[in-house]
N, C-alpha and C positions, 0 to 999 in steps of 0.2 A: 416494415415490421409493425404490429399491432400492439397496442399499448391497452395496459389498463385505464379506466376512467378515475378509479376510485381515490380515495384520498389517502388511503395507506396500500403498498407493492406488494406481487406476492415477493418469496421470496429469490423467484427465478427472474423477475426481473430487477429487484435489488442488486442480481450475480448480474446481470446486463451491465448496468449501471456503474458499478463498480470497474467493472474490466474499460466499461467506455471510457469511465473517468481516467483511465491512465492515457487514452491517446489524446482524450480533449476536455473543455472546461464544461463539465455539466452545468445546466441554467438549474437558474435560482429555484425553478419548483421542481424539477428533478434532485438538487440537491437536497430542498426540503422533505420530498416524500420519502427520500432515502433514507435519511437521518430519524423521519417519525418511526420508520421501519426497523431500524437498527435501535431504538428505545428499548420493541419486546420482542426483538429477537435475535436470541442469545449465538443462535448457529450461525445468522450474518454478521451479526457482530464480530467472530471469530473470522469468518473469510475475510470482512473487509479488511480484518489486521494484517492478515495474512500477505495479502494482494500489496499491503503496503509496506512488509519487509520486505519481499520480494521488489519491491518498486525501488525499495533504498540498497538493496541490494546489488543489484541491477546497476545502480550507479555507478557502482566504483567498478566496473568493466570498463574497457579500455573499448572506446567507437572503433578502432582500426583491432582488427583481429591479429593483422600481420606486425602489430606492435611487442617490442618487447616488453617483457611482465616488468612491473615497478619493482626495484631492489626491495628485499628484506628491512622489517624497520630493525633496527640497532638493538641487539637484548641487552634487556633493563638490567644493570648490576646494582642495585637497590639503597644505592649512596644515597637517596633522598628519601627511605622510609624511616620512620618511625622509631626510636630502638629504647625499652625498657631497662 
């Protein structure tokens, strides 16, 4: 795949970059061009957020499909809020 030279990305390969970054560690000047790019521009800024709810998302999935779902957390009866 062919790369830009320049010292700031467009922003289609900033979207490269980002989706890379979730399977592996981008090097130091990939992360640097990124980050110059995500300074003034406001639409990557927004995807990369994105990409990284999605990533923390993502987490709390069970690796085994065939696993059963985690129990419900306990509903809050509110004995420890606040009261006027």
């Amino acid at each position: 795949m062919e790369h830009k030279t320049g010292l700031k990305p467009t922003c289609r390969e900033v979207h490269r970059l980002v989706s890379e970054g979730l399977d592996r560690e981008l090097s130091l000047i990939e992360r640097a061009r990124m980050r110059l790019h995500l300074v003034v521009c406001d639409a990557c800024t927004r995807f990369n957020g994105q990409m990284a709810l999605l990533r923390a998302a993502m987490k709390g999935f069970p690796l085994d499909l065939d696993a059963p779902p985690a129990p419900p957390a306990p509903p809050h009866d509110g004995g420890d809020q606040h009261r006027h």
